[in-house]
C-alpha positions as CSV (number, residue, x, y, z in Angstrom):
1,X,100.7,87.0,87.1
2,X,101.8,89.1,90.0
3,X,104.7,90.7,88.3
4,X,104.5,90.9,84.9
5,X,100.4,91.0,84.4
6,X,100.7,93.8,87.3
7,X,103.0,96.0,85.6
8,X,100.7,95.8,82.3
9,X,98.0,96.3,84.3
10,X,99.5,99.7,85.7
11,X,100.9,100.8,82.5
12,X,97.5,100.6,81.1
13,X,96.1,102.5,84.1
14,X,98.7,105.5,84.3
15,X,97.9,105.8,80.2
16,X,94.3,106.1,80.8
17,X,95.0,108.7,84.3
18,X,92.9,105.7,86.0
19,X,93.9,105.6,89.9
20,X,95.2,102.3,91.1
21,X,95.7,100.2,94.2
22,X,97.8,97.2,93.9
23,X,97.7,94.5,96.4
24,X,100.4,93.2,98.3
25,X,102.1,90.9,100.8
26,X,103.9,91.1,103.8
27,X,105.8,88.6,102.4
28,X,108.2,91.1,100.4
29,X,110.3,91.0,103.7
30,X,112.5,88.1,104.6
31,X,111.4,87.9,108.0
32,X,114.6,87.3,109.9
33,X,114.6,90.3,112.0
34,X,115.1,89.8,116.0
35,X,113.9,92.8,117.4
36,X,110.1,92.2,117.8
37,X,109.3,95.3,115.8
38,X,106.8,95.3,112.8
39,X,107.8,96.0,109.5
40,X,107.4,99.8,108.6
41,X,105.6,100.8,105.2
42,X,109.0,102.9,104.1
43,X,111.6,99.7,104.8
44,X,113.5,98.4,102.1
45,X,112.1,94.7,101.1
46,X,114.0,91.9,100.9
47,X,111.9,89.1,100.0
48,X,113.3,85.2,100.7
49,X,110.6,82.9,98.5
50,X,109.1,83.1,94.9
51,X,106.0,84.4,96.2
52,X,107.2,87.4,97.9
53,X,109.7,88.1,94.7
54,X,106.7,88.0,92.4
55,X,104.5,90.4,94.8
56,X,107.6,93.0,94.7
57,X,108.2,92.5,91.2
58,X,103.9,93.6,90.8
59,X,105.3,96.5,93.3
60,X,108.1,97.9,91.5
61,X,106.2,97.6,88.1
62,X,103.7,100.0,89.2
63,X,105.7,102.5,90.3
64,X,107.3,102.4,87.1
65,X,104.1,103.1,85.4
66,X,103.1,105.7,87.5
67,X,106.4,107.3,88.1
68,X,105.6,111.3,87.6
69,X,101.9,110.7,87.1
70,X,99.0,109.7,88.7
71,X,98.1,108.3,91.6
72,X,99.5,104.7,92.6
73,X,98.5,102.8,96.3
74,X,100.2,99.9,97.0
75,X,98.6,98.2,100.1
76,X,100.3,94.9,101.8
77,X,98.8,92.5,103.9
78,X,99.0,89.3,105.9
79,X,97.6,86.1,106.7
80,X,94.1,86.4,104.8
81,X,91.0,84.5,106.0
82,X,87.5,84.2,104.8
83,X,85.2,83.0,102.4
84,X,86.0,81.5,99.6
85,X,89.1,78.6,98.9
86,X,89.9,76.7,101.9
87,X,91.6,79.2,104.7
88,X,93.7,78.7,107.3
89,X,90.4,78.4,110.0
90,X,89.0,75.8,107.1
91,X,92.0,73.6,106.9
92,X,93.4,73.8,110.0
93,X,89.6,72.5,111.4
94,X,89.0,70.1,109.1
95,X,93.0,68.3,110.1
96,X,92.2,68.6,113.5
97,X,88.9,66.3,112.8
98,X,91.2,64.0,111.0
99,X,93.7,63.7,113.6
100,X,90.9,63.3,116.4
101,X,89.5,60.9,114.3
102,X,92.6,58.7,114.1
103,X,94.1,59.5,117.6
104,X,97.0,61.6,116.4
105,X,98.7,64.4,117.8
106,X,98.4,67.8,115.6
107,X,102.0,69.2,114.7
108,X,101.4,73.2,115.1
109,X,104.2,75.6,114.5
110,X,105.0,78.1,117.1
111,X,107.8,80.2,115.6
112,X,105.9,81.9,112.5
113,X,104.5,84.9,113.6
114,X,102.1,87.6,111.8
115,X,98.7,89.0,112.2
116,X,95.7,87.1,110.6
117,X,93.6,89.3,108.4
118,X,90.0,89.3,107.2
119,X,88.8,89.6,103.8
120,X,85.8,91.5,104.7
121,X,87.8,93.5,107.3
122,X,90.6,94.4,104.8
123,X,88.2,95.6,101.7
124,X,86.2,97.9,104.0
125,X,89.4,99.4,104.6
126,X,90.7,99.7,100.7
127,X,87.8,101.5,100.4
128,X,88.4,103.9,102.9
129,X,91.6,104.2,101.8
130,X,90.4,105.1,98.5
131,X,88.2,107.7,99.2
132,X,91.0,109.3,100.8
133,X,94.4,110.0,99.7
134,X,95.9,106.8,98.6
135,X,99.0,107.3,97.2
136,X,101.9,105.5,98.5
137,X,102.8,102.1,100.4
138,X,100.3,101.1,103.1
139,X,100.5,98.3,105.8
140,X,96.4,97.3,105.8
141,X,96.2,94.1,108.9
142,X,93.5,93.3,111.6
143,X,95.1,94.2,115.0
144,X,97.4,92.0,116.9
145,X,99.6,89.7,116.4
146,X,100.1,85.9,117.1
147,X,101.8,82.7,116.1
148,X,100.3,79.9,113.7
149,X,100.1,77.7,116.6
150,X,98.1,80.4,118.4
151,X,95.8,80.8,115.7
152,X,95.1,77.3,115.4
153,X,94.3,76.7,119.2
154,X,91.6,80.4,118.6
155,X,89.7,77.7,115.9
156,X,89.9,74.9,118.1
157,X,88.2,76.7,121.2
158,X,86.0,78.1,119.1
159,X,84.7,75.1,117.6
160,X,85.2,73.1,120.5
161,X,87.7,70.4,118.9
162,X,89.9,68.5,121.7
163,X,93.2,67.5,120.2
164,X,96.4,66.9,121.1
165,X,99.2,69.4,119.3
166,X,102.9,69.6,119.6
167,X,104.9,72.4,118.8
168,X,107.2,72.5,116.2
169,X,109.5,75.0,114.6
170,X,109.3,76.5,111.1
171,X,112.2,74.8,109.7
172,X,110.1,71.5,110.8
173,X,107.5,71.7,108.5
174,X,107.9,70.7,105.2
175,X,106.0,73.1,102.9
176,X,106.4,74.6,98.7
177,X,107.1,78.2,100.4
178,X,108.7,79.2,102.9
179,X,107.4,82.3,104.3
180,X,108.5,84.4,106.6
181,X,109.3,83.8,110.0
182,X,108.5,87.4,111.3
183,X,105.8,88.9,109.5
184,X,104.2,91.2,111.7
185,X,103.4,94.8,109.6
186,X,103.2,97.8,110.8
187,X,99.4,98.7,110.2
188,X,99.4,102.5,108.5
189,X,96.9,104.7,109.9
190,X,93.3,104.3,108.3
191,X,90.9,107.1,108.2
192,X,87.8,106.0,110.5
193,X,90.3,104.8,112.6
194,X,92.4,101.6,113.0
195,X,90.9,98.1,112.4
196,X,89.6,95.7,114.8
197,X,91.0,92.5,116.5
198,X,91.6,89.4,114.4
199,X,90.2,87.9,117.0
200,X,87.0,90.0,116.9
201,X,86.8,89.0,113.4
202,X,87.4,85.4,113.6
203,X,84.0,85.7,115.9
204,X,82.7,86.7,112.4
205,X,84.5,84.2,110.1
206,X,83.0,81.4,112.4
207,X,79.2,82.5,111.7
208,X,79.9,82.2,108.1
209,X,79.9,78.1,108.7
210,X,81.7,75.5,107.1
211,X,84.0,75.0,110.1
212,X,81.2,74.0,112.5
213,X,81.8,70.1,114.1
């Protein structure tokens, strides 16, 4: 689906001179750098799960397709919340009720950082994008950057839940995937200017409800 079906996809576009903008992850980088800097749109990926191998896989197809010819945007993102299947706001809200619930202490990890990102906030800027010139690898994220610890404790204040959390590291929490431990994107210049705060937005993905107690 994100390698394969993305490369037909382009193919199919670059025959018919149809513009394209492929959707990506920050998750084509491994994540292990030190140095505290964001990941530029021109670094070499090196993905380190299935996930991120498939995304670059989608990447690499399409600028096969349109190599010569056409116009090709590849934009990557991060950590997307909003409407739709349970996000990270959603699930996060609904464990902490659980664990208040049944007097246990949230485990929150504290050592995987990136920048959450809104839908809304992300296609307002594809579409600026498009109207402009596209072509090329862009870095599309809400502003800032924090940990998934962080990000849980923004939903809890926000929704007013009192629960006890401990800290953990990544390699502490058992999940399918592991994704990367530095995350952070360098956001490429937008015309209109940059985007706003995650923050700011969560203000937004909170009035959309479902996460109210």
């Amino acid at each position: 689906r994100n390698g394969e079906a993305t490369g037909v996809l382009a193919d199919s576009c670059a025959d018919a001179g149809t513009p394209l903008i492929v959707i990506s992850t920050n998750e084509v980088f491994d994540g292990l750098r030190t140095d505290s800097q964001p990941y530029g749109s021109s670094e070499p990926a090196h993905p380190a799960n299935a996930y991120g191998r498939s995304k670059l896989a989608g990447e690499m197809a399409a600028k096969e397709a349109f190599r010569g010819a056409g116009r090709l945007g590849i934009v990557r993102t991060s950590w997307l919340f909003g409407a739709g299947k349970p996000d990270f706001p959603a699930r996060i809200a609904t464990a902490a009720r659980v664990a208040i619930a049944e007097g246990k202490t949230m485990r929150l990890v504290a050592d995987e950082i990136g920048t959450p990102t809104y839908v809304p906030d992300l296609a307002d800027a594809v579409i600026r994008l498009a109207k402009g010139g596209f072509a090329g690898v862009h870095h599309i994220v809400n502003d800032g950057v924090t940990s998934r610890a962080d990000w849980a404790r923004d939903v809890f204040a926000r929704l007013g839940l009192r629960v006890a959390v401990e800290e953990i590291a990544l390699d502490d929490y058992v999940r399918p995937s592991r994704p990367p431990r530095w995350g952070v994107l360098e956001a490429t210049p937008l015309p209109g200017g940059p985007m706003r705060s995650w923050r700011m937005a969560m203000a937004d993905r909170i009035k959309l409800g479902g996460l109210v107690a």
